[in-house]
C-alpha positions, 0 to 999 in steps of 0.5 A: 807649943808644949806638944812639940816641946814634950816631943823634942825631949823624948827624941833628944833624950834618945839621941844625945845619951846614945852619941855620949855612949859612942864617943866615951870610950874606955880607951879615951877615959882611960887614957885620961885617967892615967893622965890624971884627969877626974870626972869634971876634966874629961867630961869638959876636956872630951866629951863636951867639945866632941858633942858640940855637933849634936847640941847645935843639930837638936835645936835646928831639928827642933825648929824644922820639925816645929815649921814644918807643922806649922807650914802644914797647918796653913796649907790644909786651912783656909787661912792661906789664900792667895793675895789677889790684886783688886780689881779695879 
C-alpha cells in the first residue's frame, strides 16, 4: 500500500501544480486585484472551484492504478482458480 501511495504523490505532485500554472493566469489575478481580491480570495474564489476536477480525477486515478495491481496480481497467482461445482 505505501508503494502505491509514494507513487501517487509523485504523479499528483506533477499534475495538480502543472493544471494551477494553467489556470492563474496574470489576466485573471490581475483582474482580481484591481477588484480588490488578496491571496486567500482568489485562491478560494478562482482557482479552487477551477481545480474541482483534478481533486476528484486523482483519487479515481488512485484507486484504478491500485485495482488494477491488485487484479494483476490474482490473475498471475494461483490464488484465482475457478470455482467448480462438486462432483457428486
Amino acid at each position: 500500500m505505501l508503494v502505491h501511495v509514494i507513487y501517487g504523490y509523485r504523479v499528483h505532485d506533477d499534475v495538480l501544480p502543472q493544471l494551477l500554472r494553467e489556470h492563474s493566469g496574470r489576466a485573471r489575478e490581475g483582474g482580481a486585484h484591481i477588484d480588490g481580491a488578496g491571496f486567500f480570495t482568489i485562491f478560494t474564489k478562482i482557482l479552487l472551484p477551477v481545480s474541482l476536477p483534478i481533486f476528484m480525477v486523482c483519487p479515481i486515478w488512485q484507486f484504478t492504478q491500485i485495482w488494477n495491481d491488485f487484479l494483476f496480481g490474482i490473475s498471475c497467482s494461483r490464488a484465482w482458480i475457478p470455482c467448480r461445482s462438486p462432483s457428486r
